[in-house]
Structures are given as C-alpha cells and as structure tokens.
C-alpha positions as CSV (number, residue, x, y, z in Angstrom):
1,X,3.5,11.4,34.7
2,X,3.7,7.6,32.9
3,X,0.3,8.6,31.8
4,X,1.0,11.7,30.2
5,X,3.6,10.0,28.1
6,X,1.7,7.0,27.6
7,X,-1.3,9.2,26.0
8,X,1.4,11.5,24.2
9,X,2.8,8.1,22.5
10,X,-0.5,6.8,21.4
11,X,-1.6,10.0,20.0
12,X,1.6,10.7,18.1
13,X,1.0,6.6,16.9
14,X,-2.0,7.6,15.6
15,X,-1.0,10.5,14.0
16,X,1.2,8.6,12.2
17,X,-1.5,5.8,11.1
18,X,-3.6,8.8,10.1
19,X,-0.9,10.2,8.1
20,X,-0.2,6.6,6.4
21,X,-3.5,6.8,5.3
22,X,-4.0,10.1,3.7
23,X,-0.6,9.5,1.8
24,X,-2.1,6.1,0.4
25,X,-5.8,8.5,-0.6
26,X,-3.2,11.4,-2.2
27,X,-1.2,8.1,-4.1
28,X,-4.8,7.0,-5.5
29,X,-6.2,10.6,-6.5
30,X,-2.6,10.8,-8.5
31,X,-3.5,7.9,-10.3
32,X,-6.9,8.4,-10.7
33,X,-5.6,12.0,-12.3
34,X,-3.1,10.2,-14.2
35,X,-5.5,7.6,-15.7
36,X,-8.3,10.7,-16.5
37,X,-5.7,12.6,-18.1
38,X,-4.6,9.4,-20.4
39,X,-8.5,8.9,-21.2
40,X,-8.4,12.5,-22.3
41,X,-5.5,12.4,-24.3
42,X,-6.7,9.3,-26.1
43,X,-10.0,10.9,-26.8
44,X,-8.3,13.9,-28.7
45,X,-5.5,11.5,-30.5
46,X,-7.7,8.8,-30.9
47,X,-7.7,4.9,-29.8
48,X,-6.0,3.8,-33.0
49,X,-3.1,6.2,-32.8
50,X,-2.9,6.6,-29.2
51,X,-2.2,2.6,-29.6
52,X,0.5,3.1,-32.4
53,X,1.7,6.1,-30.5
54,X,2.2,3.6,-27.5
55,X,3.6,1.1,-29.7
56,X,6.4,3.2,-30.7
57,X,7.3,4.4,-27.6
58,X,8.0,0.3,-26.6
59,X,10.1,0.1,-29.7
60,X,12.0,2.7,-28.6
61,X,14.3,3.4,-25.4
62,X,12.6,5.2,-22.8
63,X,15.3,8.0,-22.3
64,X,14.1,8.6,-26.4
65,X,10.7,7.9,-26.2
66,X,10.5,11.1,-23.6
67,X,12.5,13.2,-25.3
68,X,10.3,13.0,-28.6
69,X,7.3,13.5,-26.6
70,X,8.3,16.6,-24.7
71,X,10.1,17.7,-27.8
72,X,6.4,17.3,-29.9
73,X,4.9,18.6,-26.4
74,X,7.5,22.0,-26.5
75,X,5.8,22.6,-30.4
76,X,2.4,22.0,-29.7
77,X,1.5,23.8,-26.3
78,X,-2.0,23.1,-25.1
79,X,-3.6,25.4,-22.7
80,X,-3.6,25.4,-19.1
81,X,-7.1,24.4,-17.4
C-alpha cells in the first residue's frame, strides 16, 4: 500500500512540475504576442510617431494615458483577424 501512495505522490509532483512549465511556455507566447503586436502597430503608425506617441504616454499619468488610447481605440476600430 506505501507504494501505491508513494508512486501517486511522485506522479501528482510531477504533474505539478509539468504544469510549472507549460504556465512559464504560455507566459512567453503572451509576450512574444505582445511584442509582434507592438512591431505591428509601429509599422502602421510608424517609428517616429510610435516614439512620440510613447513619449506622451510617459508625460502623462497612466490611468490618462489608457483612457486616451482606448478612447482613440473606441473611434478608430480595426478589424478582427
């Protein structure tokens, strides 16, 4: 019976390593997701305003900062890939 739990305590250990390890993969697809939708967005503003765009944004508070962009992103809808 000790050997039944032992293997049912290992294998839930190493479900949970296995688990640690695709949450750190889905973290680094996010970002890589993230980081391809900034490249794309910087493409269609271009670098020189994406830059100023940025620059503003540090200027301002954050709480402000969002609200103009989701108010510009509300008037200028994009479509859905």
């Amino acid at each position: 019976m000790a050997s039944k739990l032992d293997r049912e305590r290992e294998a839930i250990q190493q479900a949970e390593v296995e688990l640690e390890e695709r949450k750190r993969r889905l973290l680094e697809m996010e970002k890589e997701e993230t980081e391809k939708e900034i490249q794309r967005l910087v493409k269609k503003v271009g670098t020189g305003e994406a830059i100023g765009i940025l620059g503003l944004a540090v200027a301002m508070k954050p709480r402000v900062a969002i609200e103009v962009l989701e108010g510009w992103q509300r008037s200028n809808p994009t479509k859905a890939k």
